[in-house]
Backbone as XML, in Angstrom:
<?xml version="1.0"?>
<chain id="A" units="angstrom">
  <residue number="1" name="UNK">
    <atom name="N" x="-67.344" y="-128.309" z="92.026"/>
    <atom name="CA" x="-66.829" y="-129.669" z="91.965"/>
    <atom name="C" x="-67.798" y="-130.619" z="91.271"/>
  </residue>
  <residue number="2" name="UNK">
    <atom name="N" x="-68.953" y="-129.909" z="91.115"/>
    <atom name="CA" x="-70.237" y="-131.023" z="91.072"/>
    <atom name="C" x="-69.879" y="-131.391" z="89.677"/>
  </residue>
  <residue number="3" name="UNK">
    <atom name="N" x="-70.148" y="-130.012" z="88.624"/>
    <atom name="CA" x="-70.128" y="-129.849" z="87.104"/>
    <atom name="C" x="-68.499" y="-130.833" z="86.692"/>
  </residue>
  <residue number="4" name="UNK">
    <atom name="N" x="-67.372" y="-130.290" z="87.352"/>
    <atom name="CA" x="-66.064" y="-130.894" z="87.072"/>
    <atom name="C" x="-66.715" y="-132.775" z="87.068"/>
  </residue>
  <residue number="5" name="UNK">
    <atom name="N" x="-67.166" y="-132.740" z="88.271"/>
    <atom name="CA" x="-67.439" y="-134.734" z="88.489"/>
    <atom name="C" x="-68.100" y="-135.287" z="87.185"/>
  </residue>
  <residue number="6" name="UNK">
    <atom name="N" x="-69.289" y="-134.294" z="86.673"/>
    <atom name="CA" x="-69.776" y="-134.672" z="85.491"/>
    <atom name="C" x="-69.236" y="-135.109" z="84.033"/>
  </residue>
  <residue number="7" name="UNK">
    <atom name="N" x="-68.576" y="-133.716" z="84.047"/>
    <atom name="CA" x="-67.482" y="-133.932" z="82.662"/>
    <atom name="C" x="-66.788" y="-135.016" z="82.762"/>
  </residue>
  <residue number="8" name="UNK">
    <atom name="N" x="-65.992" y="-135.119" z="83.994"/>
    <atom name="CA" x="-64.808" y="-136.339" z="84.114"/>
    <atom name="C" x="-65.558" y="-137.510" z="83.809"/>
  </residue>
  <residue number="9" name="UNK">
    <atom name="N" x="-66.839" y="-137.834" z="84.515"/>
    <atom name="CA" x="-67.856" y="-138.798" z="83.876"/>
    <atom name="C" x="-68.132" y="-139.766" z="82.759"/>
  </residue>
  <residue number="10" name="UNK">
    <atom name="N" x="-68.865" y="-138.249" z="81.757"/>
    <atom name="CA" x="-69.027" y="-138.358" z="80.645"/>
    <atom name="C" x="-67.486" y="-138.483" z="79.656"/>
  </residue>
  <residue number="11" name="UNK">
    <atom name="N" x="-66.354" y="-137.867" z="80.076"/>
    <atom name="CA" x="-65.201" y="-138.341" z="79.622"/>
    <atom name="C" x="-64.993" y="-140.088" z="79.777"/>
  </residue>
  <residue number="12" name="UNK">
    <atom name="N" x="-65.033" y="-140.142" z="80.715"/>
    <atom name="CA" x="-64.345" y="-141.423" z="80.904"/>
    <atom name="C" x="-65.469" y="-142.733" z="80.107"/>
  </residue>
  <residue number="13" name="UNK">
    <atom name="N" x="-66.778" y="-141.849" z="79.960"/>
    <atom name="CA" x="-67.821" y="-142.787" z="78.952"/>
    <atom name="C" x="-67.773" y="-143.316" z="77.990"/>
  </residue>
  <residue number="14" name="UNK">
    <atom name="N" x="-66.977" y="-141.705" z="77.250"/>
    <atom name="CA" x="-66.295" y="-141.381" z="76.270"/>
    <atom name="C" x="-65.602" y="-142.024" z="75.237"/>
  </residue>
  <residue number="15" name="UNK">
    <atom name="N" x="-64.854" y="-142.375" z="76.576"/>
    <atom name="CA" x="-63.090" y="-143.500" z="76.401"/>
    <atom name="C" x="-64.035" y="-144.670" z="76.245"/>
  </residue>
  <residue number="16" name="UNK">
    <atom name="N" x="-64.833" y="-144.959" z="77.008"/>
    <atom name="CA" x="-65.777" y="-146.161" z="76.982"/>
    <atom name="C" x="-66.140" y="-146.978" z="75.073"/>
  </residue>
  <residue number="17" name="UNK">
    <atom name="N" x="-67.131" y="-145.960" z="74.970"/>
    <atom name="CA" x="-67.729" y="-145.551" z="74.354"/>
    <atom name="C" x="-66.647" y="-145.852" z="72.618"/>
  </residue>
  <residue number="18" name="UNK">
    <atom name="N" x="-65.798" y="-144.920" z="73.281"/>
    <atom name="CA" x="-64.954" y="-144.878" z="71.711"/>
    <atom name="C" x="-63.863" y="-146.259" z="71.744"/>
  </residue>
  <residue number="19" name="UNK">
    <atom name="N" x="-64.018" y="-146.592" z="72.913"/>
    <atom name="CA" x="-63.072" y="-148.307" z="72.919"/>
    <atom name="C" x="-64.094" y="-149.310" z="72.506"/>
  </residue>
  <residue number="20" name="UNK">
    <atom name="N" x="-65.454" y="-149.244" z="72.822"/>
    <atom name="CA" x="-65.992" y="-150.030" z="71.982"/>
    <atom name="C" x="-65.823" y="-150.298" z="70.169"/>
  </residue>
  <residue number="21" name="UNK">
    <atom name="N" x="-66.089" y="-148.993" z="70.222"/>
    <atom name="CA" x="-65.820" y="-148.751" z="68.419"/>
    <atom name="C" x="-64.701" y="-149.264" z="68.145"/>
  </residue>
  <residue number="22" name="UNK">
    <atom name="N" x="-64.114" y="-148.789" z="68.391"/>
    <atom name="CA" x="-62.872" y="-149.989" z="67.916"/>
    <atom name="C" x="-62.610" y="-151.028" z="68.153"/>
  </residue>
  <residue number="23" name="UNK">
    <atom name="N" x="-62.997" y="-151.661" z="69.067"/>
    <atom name="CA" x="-63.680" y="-152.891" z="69.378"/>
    <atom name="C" x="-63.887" y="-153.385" z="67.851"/>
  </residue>
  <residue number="24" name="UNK">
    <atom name="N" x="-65.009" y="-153.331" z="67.896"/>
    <atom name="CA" x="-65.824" y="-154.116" z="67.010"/>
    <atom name="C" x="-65.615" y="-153.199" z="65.633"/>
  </residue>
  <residue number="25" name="UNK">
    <atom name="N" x="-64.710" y="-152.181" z="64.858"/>
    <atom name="CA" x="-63.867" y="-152.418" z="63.945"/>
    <atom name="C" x="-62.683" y="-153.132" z="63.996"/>
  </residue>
  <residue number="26" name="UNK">
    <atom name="N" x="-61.996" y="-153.153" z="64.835"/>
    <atom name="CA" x="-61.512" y="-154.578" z="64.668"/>
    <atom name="C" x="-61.549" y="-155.674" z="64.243"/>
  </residue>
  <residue number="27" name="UNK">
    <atom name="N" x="-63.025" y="-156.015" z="65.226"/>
    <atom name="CA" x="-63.870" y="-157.023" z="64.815"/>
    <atom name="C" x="-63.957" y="-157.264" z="63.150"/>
  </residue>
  <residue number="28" name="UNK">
    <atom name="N" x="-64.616" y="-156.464" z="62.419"/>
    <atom name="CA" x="-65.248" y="-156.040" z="61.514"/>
    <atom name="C" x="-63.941" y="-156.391" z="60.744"/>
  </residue>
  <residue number="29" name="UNK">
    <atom name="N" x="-62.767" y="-155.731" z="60.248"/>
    <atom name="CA" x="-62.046" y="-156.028" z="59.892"/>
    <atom name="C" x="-61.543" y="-157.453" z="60.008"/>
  </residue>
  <residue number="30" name="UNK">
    <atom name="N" x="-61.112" y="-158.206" z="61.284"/>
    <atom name="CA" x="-60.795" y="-159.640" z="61.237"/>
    <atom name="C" x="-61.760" y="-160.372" z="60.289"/>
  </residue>
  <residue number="31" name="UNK">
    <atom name="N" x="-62.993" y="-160.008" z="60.225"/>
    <atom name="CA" x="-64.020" y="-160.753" z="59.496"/>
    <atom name="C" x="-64.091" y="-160.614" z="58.448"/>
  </residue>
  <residue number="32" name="UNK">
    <atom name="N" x="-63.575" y="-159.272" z="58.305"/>
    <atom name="CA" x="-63.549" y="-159.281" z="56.674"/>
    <atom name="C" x="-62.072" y="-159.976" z="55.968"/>
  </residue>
  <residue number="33" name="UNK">
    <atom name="N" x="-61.319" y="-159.830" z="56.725"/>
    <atom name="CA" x="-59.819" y="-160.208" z="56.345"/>
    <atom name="C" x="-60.101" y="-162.099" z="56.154"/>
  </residue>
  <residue number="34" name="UNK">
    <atom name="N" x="-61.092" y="-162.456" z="57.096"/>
    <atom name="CA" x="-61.526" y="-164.077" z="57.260"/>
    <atom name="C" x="-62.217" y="-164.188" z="55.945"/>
  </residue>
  <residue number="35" name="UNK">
    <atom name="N" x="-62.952" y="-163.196" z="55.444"/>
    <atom name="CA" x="-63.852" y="-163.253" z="54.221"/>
    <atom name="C" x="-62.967" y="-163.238" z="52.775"/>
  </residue>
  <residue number="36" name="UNK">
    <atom name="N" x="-62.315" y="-162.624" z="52.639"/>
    <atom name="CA" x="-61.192" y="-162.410" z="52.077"/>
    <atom name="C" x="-60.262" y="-163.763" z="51.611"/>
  </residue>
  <residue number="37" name="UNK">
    <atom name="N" x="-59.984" y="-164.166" z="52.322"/>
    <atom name="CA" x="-58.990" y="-165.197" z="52.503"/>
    <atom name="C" x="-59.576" y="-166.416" z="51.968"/>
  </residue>
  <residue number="38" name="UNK">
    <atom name="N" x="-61.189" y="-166.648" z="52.703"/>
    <atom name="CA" x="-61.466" y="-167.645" z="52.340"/>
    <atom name="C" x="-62.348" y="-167.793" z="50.710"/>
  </residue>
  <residue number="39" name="UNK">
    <atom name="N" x="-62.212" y="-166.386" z="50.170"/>
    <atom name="CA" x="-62.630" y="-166.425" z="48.664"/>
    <atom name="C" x="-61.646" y="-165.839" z="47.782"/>
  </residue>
  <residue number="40" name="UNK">
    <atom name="N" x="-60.367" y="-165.657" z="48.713"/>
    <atom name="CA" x="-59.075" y="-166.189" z="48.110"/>
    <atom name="C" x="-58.634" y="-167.578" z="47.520"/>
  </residue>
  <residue number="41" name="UNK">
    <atom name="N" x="-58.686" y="-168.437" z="48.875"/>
    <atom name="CA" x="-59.073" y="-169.924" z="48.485"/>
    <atom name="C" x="-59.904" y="-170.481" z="47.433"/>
  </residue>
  <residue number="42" name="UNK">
    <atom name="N" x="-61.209" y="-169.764" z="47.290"/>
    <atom name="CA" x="-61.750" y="-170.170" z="46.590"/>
    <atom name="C" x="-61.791" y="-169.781" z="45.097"/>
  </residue>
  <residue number="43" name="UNK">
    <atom name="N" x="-61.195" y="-169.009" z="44.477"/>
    <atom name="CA" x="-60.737" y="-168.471" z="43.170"/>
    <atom name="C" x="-59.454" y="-169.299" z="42.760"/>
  </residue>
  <residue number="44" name="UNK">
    <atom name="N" x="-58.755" y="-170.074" z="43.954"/>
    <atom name="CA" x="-57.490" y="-170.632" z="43.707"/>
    <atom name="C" x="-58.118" y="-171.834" z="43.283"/>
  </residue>
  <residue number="45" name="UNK">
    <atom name="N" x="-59.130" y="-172.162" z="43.934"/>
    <atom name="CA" x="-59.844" y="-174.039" z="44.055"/>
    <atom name="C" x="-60.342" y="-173.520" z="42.441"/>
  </residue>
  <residue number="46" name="UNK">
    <atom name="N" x="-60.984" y="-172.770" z="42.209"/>
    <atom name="CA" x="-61.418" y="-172.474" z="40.870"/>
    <atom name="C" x="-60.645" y="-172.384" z="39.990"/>
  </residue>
  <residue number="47" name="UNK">
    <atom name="N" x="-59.520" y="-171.816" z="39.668"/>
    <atom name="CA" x="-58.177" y="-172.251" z="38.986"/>
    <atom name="C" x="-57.903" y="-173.602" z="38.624"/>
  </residue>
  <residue number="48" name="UNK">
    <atom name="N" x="-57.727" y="-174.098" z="39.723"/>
    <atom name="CA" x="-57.150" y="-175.277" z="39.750"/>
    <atom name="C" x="-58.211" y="-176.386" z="39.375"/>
  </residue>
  <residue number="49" name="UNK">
    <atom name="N" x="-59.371" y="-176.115" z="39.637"/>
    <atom name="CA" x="-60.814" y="-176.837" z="38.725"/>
    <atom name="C" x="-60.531" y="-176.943" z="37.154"/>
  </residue>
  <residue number="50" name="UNK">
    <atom name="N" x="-60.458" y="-175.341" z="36.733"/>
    <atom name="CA" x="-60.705" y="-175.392" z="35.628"/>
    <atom name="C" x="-59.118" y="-175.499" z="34.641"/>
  </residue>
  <residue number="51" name="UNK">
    <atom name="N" x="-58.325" y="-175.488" z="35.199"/>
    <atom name="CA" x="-56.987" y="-176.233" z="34.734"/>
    <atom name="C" x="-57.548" y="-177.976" z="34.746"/>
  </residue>
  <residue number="52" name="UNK">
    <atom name="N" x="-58.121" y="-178.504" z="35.321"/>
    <atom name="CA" x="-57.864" y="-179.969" z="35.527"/>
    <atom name="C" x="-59.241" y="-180.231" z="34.537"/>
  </residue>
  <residue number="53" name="UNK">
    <atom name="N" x="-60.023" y="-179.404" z="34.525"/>
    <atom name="CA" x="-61.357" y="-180.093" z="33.411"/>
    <atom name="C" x="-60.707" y="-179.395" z="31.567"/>
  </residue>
  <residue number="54" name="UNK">
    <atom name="N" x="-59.811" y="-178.621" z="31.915"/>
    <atom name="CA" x="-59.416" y="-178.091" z="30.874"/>
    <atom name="C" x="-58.568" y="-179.484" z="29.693"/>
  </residue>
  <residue number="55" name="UNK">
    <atom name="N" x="-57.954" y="-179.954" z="30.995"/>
    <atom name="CA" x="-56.955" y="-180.728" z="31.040"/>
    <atom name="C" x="-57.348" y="-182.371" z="30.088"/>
  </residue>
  <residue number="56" name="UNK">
    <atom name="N" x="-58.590" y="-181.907" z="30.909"/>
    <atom name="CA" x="-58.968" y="-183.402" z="31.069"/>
    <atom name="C" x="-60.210" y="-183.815" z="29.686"/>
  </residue>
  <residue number="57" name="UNK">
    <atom name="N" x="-60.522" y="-182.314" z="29.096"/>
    <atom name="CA" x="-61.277" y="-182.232" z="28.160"/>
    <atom name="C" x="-60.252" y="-182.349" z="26.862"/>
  </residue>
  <residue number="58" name="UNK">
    <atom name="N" x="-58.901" y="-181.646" z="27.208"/>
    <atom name="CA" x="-57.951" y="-181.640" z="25.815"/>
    <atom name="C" x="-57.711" y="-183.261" z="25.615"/>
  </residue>
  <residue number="59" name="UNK">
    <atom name="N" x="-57.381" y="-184.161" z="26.769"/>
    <atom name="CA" x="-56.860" y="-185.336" z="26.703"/>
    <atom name="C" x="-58.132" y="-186.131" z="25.912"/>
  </residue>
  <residue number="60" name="UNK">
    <atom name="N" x="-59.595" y="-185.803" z="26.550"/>
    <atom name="CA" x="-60.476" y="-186.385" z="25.393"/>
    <atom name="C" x="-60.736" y="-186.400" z="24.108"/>
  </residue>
  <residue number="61" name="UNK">
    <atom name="N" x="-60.159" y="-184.964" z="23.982"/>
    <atom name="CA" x="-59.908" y="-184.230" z="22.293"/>
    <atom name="C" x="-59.204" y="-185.087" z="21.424"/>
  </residue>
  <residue number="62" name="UNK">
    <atom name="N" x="-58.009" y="-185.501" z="22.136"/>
    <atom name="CA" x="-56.836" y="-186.401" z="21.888"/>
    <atom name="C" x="-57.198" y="-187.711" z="21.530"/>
  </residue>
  <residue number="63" name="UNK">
    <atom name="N" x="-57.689" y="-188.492" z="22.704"/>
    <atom name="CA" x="-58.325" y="-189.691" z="22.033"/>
    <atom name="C" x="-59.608" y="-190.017" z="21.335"/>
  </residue>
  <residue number="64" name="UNK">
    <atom name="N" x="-60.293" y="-188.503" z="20.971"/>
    <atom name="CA" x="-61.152" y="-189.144" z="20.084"/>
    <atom name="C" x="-60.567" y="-188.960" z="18.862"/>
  </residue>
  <residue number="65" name="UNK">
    <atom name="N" x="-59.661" y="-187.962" z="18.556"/>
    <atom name="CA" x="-58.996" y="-187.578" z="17.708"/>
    <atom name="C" x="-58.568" y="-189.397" z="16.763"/>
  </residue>
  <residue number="66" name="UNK">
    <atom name="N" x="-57.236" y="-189.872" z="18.069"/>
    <atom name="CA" x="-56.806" y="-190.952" z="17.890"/>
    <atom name="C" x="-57.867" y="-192.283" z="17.218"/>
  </residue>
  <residue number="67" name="UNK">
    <atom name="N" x="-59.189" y="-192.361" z="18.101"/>
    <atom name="CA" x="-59.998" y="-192.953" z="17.500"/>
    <atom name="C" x="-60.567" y="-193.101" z="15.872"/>
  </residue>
  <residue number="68" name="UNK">
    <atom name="N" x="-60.962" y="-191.786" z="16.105"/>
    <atom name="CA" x="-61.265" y="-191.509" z="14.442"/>
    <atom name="C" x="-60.140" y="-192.111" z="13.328"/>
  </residue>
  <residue number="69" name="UNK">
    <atom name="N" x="-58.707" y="-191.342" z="13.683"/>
    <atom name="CA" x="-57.726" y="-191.913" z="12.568"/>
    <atom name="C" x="-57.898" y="-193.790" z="12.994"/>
  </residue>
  <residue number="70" name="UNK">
    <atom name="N" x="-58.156" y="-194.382" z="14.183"/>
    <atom name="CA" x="-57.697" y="-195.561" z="13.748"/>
    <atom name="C" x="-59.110" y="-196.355" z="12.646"/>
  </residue>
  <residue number="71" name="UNK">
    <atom name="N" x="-60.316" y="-195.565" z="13.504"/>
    <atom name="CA" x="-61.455" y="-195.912" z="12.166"/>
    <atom name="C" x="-61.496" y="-195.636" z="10.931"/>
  </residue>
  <residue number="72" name="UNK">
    <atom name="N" x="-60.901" y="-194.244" z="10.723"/>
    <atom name="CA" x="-60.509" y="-194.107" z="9.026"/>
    <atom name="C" x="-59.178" y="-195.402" z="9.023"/>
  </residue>
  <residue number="73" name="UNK">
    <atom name="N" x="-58.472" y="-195.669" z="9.083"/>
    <atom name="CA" x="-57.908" y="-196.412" z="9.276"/>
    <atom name="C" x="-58.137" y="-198.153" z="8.976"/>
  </residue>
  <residue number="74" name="UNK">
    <atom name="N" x="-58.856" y="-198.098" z="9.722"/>
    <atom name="CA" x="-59.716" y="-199.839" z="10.009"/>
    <atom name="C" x="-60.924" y="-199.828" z="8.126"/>
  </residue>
  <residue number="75" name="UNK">
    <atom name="N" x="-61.255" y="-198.530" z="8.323"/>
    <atom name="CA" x="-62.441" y="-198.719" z="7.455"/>
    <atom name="C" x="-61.457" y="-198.816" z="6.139"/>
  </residue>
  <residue number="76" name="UNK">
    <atom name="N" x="-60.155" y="-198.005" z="5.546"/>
    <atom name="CA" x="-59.889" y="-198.543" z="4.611"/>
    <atom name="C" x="-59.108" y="-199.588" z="4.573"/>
  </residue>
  <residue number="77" name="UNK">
    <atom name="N" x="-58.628" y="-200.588" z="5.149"/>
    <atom name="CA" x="-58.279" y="-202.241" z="5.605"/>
    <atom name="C" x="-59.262" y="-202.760" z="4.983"/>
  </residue>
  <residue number="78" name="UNK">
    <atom name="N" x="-61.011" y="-202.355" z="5.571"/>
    <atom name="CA" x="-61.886" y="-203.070" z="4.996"/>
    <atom name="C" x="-61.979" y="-203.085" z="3.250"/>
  </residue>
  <residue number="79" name="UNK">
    <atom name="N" x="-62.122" y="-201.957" z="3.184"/>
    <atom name="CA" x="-62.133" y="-202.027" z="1.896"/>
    <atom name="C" x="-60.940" y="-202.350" z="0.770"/>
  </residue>
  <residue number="80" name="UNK">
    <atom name="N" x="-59.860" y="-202.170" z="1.197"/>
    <atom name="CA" x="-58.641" y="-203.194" z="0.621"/>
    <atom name="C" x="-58.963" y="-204.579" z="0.370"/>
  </residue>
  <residue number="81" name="UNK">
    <atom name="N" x="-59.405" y="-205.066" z="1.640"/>
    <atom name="CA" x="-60.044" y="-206.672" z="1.915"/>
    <atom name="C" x="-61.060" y="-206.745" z="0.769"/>
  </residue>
  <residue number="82" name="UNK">
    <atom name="N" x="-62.320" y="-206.046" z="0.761"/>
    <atom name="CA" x="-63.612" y="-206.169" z="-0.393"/>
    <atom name="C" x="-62.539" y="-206.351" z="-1.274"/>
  </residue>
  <residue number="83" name="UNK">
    <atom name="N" x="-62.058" y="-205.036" z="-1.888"/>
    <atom name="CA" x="-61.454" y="-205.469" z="-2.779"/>
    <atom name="C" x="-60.661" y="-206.196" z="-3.745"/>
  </residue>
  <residue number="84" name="UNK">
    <atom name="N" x="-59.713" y="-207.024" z="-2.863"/>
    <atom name="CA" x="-58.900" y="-208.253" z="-3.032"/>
    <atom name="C" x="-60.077" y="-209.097" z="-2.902"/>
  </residue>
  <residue number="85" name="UNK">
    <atom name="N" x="-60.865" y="-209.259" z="-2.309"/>
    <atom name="CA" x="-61.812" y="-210.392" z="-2.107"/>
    <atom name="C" x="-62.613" y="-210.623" z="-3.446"/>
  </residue>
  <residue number="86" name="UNK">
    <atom name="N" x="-63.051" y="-209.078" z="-4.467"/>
    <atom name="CA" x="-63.893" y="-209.362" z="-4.886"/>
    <atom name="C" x="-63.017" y="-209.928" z="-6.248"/>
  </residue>
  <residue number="87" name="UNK">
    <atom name="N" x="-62.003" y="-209.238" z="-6.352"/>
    <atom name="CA" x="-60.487" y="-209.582" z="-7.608"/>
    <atom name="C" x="-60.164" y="-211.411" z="-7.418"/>
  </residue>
  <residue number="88" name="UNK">
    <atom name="N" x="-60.555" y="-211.686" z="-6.016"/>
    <atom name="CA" x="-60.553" y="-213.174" z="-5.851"/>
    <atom name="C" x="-61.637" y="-213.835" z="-6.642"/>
  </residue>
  <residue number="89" name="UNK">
    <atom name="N" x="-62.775" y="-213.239" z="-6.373"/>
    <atom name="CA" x="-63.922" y="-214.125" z="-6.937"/>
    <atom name="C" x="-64.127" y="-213.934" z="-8.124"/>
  </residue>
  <residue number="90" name="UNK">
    <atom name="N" x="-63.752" y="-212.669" z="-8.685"/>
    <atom name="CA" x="-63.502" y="-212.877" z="-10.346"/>
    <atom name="C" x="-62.579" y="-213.541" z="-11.234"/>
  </residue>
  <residue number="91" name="UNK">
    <atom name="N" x="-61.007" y="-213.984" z="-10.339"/>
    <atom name="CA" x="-60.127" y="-214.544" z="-10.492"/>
    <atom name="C" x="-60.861" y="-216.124" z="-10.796"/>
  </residue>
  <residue number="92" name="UNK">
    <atom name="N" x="-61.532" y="-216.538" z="-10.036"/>
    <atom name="CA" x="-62.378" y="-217.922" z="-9.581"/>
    <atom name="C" x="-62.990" y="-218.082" z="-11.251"/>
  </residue>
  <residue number="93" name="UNK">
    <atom name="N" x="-64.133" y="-216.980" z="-10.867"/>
    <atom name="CA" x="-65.111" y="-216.737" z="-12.221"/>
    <atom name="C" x="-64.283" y="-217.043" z="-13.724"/>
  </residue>
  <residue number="94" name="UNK">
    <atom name="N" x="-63.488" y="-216.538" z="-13.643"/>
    <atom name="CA" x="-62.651" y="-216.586" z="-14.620"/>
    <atom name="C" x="-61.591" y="-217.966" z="-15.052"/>
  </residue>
  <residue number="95" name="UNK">
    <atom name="N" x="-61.057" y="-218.770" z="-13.922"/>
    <atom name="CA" x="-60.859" y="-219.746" z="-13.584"/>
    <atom name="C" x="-61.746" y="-220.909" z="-14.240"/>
  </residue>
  <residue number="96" name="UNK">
    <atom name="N" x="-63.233" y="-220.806" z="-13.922"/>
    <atom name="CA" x="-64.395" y="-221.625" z="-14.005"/>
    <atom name="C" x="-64.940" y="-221.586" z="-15.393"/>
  </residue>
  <residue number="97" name="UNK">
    <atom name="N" x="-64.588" y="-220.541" z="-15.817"/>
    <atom name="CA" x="-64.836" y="-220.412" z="-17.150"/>
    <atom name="C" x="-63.515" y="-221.242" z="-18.690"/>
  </residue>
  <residue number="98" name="UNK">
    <atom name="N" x="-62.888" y="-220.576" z="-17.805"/>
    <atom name="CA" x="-61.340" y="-221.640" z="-18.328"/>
    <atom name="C" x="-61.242" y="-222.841" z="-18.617"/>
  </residue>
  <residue number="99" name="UNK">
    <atom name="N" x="-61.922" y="-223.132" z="-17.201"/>
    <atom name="CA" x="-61.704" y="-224.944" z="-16.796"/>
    <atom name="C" x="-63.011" y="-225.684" z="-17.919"/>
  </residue>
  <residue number="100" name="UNK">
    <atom name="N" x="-64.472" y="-224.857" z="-17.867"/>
    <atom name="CA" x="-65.032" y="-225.388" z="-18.785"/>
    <atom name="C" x="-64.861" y="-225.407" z="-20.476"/>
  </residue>
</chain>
């Protein structure tokens, strides 16, 4: 009876023993499934970062773009202006020369 008490013992340690382990794979798993998830999240937050700087860099593209044409733009106005201006003062010159 003695040897039988032993085994049953060490059996029931056993059960112990091997319910821990799974225990704490369990464990192990929830934590990893927690790990998981939350650098799930974070590849999504990263997406969605680099959509919005993507975004936000094309829209700058855009208005410097816009800028430039209105300075090519502005700069030949100016020089239309010189030009009529300077057709003015030779107009004058020419005028002054007339008149004398």
């Amino acid at each position: 009876g003695q040897i039988q008490t032993l085994d049953e013992t060490a059996f029931v340690l056993d059960e112990v023993t091997i319910q821990e382990k799974i225990d704490a794979l369990n464990l192990f798993i929830s934590e990893t499934e927690k790990k998981h998830l939350l650098l799930t999240n974070r590849i999504q937050q990263n997406k969605i970062d680099k959509a919005s700087s993507t975004a936000t860099y094309n829209a700058a593209k855009e208005g410097i773009t816009r800028l430039n044409k209105e300075l090519t733009g502005l700069g030949e106005r100016i020089e239309t202006s010189l030009s009529d201006s300077n057709l003015f003062s030779q107009r004058i010159e020419v005028e002054k020369t007339l008149a004398l």
